[in-house]
MARSELO-233967 format. One record per residue: residue in one letter; residue number from 1; chain; x, y, z of N, C-alpha, C in turn. Coordinates in Angstrom, 1 decimal, padded with zeros to 4 digits. Each point is the difference from the previous one (the first is absolute). Layout:
+------+------+-------+--------+--------+--------+--------+--------+--------+--------+--------+--------+
: resn : resi : chain :     nu :     nv :     nw :    cau :    cav :    caw :     cu :     cv :     cw :
+------+------+-------+--------+--------+--------+--------+--------+--------+--------+--------+--------+
:    a :  NUM :     A :      X :      Y :      Z :      X :      Y :      Z :      X :      Y :      Z :
...
+------+------+-------+--------+--------+--------+--------+--------+--------+--------+--------+--------+
***
This chain:
+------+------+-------+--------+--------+--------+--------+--------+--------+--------+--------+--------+
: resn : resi : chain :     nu :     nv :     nw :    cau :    cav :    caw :     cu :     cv :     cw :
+------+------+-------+--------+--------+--------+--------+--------+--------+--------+--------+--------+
:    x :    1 :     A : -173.8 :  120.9 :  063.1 :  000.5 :  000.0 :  001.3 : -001.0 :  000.4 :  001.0 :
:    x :    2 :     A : -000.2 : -000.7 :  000.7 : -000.9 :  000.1 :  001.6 :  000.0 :  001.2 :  000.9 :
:    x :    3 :     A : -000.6 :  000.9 : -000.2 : -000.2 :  001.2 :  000.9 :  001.1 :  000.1 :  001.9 :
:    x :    4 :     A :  000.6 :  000.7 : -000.2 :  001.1 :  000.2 :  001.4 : -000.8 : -000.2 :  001.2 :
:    x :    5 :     A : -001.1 :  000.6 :  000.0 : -001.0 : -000.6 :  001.3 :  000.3 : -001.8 :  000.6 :
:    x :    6 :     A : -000.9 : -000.3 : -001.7 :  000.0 : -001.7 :  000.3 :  000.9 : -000.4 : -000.1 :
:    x :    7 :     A :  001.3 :  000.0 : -000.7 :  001.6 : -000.4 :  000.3 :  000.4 : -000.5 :  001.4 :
:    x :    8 :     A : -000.1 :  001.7 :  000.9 :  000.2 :  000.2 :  001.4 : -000.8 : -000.9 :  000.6 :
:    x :    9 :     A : -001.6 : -000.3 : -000.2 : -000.5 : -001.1 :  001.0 :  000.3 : -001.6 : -000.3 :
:    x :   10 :     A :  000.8 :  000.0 : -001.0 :  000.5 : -001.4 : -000.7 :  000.9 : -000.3 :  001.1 :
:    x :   11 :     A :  000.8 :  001.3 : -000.2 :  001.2 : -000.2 :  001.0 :  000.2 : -000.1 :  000.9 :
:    x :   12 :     A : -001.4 :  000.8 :  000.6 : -000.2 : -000.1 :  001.7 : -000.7 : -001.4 :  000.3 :
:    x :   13 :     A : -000.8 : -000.9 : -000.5 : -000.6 : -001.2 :  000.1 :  001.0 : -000.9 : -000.2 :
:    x :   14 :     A :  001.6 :  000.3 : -001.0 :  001.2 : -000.8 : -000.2 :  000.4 :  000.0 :  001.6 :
:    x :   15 :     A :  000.2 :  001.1 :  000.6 :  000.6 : -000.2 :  001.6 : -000.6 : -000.4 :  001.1 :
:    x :   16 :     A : -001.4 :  000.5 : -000.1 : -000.7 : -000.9 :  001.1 :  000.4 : -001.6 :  000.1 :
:    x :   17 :     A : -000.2 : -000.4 : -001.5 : -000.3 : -001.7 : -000.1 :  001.2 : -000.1 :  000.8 :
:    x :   18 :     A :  001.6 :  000.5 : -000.9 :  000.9 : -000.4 :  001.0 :  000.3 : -000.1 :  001.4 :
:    x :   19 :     A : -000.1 :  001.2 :  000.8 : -000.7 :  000.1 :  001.1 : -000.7 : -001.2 :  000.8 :
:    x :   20 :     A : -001.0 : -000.6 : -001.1 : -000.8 : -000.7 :  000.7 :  000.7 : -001.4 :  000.0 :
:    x :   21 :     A :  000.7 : -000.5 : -000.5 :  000.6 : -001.1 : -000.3 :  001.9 :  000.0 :  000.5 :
:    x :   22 :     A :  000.0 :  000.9 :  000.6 :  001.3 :  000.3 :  000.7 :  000.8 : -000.7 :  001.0 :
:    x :   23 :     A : -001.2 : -000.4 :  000.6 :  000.3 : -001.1 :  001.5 :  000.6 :  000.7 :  001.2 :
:    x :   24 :     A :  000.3 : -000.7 :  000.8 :  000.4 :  001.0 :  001.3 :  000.9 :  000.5 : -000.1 :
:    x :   25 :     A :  000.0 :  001.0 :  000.7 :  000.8 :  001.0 :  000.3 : -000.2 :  000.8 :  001.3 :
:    x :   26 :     A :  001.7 :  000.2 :  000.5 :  000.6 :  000.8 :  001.0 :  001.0 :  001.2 :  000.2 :
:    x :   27 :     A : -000.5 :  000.8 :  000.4 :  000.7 :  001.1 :  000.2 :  001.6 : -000.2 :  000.6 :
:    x :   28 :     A :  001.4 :  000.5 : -000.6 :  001.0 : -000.4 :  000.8 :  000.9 : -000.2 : -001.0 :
:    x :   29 :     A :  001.6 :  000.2 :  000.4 :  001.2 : -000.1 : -000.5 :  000.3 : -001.0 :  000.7 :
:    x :   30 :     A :  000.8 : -001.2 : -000.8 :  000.6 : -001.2 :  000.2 :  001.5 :  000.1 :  000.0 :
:    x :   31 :     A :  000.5 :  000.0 :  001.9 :  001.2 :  000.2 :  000.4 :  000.6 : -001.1 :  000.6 :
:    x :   32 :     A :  001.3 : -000.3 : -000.7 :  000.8 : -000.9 :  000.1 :  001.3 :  000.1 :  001.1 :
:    x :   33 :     A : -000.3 : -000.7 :  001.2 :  001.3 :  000.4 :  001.0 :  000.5 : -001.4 :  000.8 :
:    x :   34 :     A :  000.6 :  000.1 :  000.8 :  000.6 : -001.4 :  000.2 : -000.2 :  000.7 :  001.7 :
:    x :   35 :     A : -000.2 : -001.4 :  000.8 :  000.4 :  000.3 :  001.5 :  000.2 : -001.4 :  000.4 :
:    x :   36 :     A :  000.0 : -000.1 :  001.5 :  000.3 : -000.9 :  000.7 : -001.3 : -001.3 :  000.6 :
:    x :   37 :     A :  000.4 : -001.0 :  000.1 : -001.2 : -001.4 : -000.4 :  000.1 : -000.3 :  001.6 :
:    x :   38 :     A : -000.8 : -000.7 :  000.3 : -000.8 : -000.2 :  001.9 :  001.2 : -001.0 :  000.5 :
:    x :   39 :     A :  000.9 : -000.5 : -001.3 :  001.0 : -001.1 :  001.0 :  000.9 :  000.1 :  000.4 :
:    x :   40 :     A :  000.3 : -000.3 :  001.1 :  001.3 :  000.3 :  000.9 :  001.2 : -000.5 : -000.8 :
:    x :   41 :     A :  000.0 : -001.5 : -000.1 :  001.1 : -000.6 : -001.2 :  000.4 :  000.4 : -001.1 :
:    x :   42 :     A : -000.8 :  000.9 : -000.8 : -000.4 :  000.8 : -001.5 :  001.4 :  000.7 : -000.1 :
:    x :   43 :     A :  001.2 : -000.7 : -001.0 :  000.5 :  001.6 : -000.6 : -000.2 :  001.1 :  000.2 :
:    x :   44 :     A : -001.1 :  000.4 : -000.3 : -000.3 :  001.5 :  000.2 :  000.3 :  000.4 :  001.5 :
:    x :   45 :     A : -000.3 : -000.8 :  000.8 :  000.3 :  000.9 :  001.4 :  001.6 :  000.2 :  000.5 :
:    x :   46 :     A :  000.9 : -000.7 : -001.1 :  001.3 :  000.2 :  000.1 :  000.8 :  000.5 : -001.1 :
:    x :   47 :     A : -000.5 :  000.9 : -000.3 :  000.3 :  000.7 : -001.2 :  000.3 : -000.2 : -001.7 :
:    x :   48 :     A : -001.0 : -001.0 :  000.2 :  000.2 : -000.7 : -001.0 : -001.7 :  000.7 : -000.9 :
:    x :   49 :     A : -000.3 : -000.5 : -001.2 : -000.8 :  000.8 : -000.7 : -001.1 : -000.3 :  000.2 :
:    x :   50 :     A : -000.6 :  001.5 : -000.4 : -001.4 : -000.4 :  000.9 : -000.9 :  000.2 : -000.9 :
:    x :   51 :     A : -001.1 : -000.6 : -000.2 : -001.6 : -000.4 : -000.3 : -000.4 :  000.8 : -000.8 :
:    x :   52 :     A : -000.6 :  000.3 : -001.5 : -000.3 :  000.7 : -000.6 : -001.9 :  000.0 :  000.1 :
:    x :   53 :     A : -000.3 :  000.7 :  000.4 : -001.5 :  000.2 :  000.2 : -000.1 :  001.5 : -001.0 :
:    x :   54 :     A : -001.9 : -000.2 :  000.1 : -000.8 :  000.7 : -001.0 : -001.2 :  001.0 :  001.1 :
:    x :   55 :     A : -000.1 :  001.2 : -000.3 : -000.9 :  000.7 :  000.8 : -000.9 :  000.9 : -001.2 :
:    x :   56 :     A : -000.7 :  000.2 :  000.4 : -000.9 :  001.0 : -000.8 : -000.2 :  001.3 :  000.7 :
:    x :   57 :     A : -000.1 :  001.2 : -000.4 :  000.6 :  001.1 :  000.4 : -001.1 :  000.8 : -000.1 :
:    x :   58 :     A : -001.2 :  001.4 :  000.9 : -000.4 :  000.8 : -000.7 : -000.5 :  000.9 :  001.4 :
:    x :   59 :     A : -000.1 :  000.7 : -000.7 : -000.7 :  001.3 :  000.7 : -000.9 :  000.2 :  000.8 :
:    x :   60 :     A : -000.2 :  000.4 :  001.1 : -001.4 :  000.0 :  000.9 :  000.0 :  001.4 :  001.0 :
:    x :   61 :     A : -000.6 :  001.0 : -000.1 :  000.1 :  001.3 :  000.6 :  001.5 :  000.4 :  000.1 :
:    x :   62 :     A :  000.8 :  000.1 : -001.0 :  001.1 :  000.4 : -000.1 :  001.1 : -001.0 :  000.1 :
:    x :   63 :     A :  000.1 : -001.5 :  000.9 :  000.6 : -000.5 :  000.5 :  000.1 : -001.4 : -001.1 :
:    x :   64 :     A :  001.1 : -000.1 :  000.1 :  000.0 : -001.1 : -000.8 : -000.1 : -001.3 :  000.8 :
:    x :   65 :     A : -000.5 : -001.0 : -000.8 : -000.6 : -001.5 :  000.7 :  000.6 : -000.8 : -000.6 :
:    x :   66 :     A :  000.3 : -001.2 :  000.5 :  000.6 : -001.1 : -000.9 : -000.5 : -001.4 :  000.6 :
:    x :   67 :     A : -000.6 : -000.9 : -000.6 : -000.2 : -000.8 : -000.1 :  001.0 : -001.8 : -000.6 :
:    x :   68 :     A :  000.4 : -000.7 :  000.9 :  000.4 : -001.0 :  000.2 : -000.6 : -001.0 : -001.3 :
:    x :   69 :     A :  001.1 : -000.8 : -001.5 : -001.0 : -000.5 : -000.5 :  000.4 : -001.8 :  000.3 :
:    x :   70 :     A : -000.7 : -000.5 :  000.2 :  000.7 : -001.4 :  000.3 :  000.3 : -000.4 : -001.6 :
:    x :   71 :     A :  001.2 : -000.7 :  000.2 :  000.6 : -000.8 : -001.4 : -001.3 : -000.4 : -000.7 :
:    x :   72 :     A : -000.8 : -001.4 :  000.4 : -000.9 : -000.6 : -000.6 : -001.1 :  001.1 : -000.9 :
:    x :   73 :     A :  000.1 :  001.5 :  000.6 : -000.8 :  001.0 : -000.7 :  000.3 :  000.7 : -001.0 :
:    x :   74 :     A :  001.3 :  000.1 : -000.4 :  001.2 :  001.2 : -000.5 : -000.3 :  000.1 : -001.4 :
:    x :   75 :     A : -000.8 : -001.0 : -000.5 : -000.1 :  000.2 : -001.6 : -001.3 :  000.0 : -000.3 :
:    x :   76 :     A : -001.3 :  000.2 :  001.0 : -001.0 :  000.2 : -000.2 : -000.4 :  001.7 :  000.3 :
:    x :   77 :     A :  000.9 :  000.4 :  001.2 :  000.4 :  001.5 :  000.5 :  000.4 :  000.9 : -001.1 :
:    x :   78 :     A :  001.0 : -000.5 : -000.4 :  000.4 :  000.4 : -001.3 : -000.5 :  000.3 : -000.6 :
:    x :   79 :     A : -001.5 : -000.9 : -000.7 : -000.5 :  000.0 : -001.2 : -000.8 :  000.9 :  000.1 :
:    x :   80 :     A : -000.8 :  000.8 :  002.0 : -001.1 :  000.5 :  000.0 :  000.7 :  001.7 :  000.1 :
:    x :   81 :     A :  001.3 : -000.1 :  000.5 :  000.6 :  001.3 :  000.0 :  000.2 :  000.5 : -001.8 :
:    x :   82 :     A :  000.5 : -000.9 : -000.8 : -000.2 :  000.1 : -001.4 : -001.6 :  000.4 : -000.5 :
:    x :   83 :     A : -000.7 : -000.6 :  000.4 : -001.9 :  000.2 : -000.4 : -000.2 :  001.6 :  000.1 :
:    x :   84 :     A :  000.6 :  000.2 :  001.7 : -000.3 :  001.2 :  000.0 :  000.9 :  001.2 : -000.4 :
:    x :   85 :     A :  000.4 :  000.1 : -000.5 :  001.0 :  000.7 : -000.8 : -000.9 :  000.3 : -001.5 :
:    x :   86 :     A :  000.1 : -001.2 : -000.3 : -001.2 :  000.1 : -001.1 : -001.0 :  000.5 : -000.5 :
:    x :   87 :     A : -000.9 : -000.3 :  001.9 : -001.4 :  000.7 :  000.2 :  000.7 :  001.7 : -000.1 :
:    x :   88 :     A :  001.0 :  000.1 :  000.4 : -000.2 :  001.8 :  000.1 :  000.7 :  000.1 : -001.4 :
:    x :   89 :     A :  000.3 : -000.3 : -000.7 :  000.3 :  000.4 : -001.4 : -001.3 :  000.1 : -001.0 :
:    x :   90 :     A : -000.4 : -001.0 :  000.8 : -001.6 : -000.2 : -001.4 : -001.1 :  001.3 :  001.0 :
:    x :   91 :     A : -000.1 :  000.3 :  001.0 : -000.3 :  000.7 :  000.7 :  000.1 :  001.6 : -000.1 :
:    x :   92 :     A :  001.5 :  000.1 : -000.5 :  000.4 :  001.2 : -000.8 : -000.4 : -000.1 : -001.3 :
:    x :   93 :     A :  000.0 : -000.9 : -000.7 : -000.6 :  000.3 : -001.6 : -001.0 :  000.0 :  000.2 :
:    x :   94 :     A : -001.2 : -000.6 :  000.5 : -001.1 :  000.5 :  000.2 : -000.6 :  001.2 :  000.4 :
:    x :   95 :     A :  000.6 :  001.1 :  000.8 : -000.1 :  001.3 :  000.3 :  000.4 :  000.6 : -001.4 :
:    x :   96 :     A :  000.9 : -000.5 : -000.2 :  000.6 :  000.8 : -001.3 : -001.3 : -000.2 : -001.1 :
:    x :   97 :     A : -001.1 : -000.9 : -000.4 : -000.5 : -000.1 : -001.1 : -001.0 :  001.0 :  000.6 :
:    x :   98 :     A : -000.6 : -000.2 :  001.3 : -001.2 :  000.5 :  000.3 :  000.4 :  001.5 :  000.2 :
:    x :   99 :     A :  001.2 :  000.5 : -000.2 :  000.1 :  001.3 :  000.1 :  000.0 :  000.9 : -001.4 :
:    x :  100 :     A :  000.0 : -001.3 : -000.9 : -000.1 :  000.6 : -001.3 : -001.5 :  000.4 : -000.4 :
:    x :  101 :     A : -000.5 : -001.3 :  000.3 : -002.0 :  000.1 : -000.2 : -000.3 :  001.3 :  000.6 :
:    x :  102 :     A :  000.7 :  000.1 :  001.3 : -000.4 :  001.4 :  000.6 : -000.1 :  001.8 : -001.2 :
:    x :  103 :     A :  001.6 : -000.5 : -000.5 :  000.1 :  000.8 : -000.8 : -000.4 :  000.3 : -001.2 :
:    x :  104 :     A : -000.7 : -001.3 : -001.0 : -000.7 :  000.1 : -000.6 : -001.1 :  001.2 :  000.0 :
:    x :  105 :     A : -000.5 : -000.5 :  001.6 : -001.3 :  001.2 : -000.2 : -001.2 : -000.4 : -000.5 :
:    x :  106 :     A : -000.7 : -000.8 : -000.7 : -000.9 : -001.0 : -000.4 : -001.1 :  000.0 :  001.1 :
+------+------+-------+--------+--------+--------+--------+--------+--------+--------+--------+--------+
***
């Protein structure tokens, strides 16, 4: 069996790669809400149902922000709000190995 040292940098070279091959990513929660569409004629301005849109959501000096995602974008947005979720999971396992080496002591 391979010494716990080199294990841990096995493991830590396992998450970088991932990392590096991750693809874009965005910070933000993917919020689903419905409002009202630019046309006068439109259902929706007569109480009729209205328009399901997609925003991305996050944080900036306490204040939350939201961003407008156009339809043609909503499954590429998706995929980068998903990436980054990722990034901070592999992000935390990485702290977590290198806090072991720490403790090694070596």
């Amino acid at each position: 069996m391979k010494p716990l040292r080199t294990q841990l940098q096995t493991k830590r070279l396992s998450l970088r790669r991932q990392i590096q091959n991750l693809g874009p990513w965005m910070e933000g929660t993917l919020v689903t809400t419905s409002r009202k569409c630019g046309k006068e004629n439109c259902a929706c301005h007569h109480q009729g149902p209205k328009h399901p849109v997609l925003f991305v959501t996050w944080k900036e000096a306490g204040k939350t922000i939201s961003l407008y995602i156009p339809r043609p974008l909503e499954a590429e947005v998706k995929q980068w709000t998903e990436n980054y979720k990722r990034l901070k999971e592999l992000i935390r396992q990485t702290s977590a190995v290198q806090k072991q080496m720490v403790r090694l002591r070596e």
